[in-house]
C-alpha positions as protocol buffer text, in pm:
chain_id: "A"
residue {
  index: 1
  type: UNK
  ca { x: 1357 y: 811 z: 3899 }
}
residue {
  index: 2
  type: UNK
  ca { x: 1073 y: 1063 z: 3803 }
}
residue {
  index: 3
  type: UNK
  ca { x: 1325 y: 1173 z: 3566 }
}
residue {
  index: 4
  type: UNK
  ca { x: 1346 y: 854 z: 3380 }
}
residue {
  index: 5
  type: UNK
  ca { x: 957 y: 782 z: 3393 }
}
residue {
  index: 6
  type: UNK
  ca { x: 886 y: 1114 z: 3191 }
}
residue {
  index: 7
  type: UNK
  ca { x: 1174 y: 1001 z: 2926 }
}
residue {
  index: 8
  type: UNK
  ca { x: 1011 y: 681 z: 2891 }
}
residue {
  index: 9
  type: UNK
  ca { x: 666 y: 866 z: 2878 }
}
residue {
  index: 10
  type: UNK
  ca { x: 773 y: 1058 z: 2610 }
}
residue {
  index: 11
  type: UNK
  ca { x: 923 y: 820 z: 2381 }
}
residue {
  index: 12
  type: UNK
  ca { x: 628 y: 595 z: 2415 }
}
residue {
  index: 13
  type: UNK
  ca { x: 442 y: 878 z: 2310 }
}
residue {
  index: 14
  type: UNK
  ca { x: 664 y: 973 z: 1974 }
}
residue {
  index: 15
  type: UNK
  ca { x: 675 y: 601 z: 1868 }
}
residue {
  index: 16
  type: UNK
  ca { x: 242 y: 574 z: 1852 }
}
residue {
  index: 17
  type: UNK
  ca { x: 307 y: 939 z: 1657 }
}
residue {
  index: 18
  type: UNK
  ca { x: 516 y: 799 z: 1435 }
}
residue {
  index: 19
  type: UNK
  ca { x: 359 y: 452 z: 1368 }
}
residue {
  index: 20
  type: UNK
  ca { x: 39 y: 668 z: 1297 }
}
residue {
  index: 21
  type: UNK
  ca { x: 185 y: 898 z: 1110 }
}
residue {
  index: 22
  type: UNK
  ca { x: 326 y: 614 z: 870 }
}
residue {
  index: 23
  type: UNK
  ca { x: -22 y: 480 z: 881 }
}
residue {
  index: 24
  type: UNK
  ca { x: -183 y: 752 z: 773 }
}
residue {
  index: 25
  type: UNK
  ca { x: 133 y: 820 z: 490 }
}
residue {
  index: 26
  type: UNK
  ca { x: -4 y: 467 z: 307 }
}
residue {
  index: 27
  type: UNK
  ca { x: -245 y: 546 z: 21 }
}
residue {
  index: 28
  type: UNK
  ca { x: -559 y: 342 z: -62 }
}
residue {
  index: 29
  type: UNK
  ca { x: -687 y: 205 z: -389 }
}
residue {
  index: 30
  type: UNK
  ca { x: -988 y: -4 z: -505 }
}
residue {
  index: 31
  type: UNK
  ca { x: -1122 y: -66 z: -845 }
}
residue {
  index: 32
  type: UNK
  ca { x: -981 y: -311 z: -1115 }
}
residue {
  index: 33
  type: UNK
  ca { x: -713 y: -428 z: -1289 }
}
residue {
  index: 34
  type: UNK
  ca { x: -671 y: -283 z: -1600 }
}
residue {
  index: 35
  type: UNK
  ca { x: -321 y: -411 z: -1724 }
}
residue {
  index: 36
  type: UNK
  ca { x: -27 y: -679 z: -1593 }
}
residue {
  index: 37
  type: UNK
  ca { x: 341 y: -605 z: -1673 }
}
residue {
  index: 38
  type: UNK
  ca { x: 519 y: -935 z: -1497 }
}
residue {
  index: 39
  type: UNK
  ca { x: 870 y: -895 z: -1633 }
}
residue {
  index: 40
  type: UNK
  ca { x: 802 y: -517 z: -1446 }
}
residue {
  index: 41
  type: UNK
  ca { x: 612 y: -637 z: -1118 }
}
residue {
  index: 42
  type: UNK
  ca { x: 347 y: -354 z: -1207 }
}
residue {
  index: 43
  type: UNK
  ca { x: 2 y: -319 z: -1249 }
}
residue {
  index: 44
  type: UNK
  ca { x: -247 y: -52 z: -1345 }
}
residue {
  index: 45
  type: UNK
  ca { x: -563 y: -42 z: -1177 }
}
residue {
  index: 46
  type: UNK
  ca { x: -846 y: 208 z: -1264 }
}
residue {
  index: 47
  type: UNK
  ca { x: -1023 y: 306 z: -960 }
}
residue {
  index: 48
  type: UNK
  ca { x: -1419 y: 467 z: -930 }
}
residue {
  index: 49
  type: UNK
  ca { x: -1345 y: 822 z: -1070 }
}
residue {
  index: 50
  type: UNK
  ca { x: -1143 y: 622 z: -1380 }
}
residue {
  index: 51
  type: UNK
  ca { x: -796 y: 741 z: -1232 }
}
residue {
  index: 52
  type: UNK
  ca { x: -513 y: 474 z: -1339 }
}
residue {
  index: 53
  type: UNK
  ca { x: -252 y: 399 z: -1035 }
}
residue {
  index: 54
  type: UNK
  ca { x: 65 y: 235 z: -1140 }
}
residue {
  index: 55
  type: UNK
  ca { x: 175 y: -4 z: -860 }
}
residue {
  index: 56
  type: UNK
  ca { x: 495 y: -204 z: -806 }
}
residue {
  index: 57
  type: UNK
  ca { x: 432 y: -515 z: -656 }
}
residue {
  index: 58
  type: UNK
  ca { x: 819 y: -652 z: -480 }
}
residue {
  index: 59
  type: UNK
  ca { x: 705 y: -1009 z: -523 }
}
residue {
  index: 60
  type: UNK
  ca { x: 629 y: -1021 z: -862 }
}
residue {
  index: 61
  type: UNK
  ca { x: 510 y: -1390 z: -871 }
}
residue {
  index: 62
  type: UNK
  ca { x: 224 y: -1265 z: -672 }
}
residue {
  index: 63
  type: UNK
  ca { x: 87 y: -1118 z: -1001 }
}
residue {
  index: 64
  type: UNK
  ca { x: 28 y: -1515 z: -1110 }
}
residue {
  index: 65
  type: UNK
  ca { x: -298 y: -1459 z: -902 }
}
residue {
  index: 66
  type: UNK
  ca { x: -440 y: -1191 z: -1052 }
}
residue {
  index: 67
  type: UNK
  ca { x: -604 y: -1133 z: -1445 }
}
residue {
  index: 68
  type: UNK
  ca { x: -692 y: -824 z: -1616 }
}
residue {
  index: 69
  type: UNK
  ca { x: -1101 y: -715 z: -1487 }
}
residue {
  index: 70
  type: UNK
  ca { x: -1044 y: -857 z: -1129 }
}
residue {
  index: 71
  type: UNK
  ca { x: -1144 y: -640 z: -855 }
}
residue {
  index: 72
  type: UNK
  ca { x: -872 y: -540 z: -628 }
}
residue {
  index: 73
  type: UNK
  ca { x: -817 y: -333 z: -333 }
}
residue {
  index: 74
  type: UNK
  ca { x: -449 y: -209 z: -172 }
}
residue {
  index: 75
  type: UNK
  ca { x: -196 y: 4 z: -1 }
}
residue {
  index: 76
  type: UNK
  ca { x: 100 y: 224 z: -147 }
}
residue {
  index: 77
  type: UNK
  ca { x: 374 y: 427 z: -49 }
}
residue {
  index: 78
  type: UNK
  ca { x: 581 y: 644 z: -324 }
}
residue {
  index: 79
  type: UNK
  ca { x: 919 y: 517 z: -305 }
}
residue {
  index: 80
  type: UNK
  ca { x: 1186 y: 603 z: -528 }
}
residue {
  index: 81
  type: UNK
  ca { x: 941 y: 790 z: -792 }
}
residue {
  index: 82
  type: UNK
  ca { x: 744 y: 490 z: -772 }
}
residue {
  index: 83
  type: UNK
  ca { x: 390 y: 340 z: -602 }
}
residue {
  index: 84
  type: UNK
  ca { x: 470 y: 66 z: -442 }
}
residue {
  index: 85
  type: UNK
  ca { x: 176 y: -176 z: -255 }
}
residue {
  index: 86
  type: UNK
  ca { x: 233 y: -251 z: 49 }
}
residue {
  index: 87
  type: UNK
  ca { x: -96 y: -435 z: 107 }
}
residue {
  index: 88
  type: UNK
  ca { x: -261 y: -568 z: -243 }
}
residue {
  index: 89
  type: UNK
  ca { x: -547 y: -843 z: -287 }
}
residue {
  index: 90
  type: UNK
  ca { x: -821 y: -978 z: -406 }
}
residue {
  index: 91
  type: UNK
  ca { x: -1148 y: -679 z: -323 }
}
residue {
  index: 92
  type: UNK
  ca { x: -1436 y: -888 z: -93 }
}
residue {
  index: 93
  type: UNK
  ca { x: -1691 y: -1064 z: -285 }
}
residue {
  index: 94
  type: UNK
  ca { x: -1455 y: -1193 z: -571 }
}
């Protein structure tokens, strides 16, 4: 029984390590929208320092939303030689 309580224990504890580990894996971005490509699903946005991040948006009809100038912030994860959000909206005060 003790045996089975200290496998459980340490499952629990590589599942948190892993869901912070892919937490921490994400990359941020804020600043604006410098260019829409819908047929593509991308967009460029040019954060603080003037660095341009390509990101690939899977719904692509979410672009509809957005116009070159808005403020955004997001999430990314390089898949496939790519940026893709995984979180991307609207920054606060909008």
């Amino acid at each position: 029984m003790q045996t089975r309580f200290v496998t459980v224990l340490l499952v629990s504890i590589m599942c948190v390590a892993l869901l912070i580990g892919l937490a921490i894996a994400a990359e941020k971005v804020k600043g604006t929208i410098k260019s829409i490509d819908s047929g593509a699903g991308t967009v460029v946005v040019t954060d603080s320092a003037g660095k341009d991040v390509t990101l690939t948006l899977e719904d692509k009809g979410k672009l509809n939303k957005y116009s070159v100038g808005d403020r955004i912030k997001g999430k990314y994860e390089s898949k496939g030689g790519k940026n893709v959000a995984t979180d991307f909206r609207k920054a606060e005060g909008c």
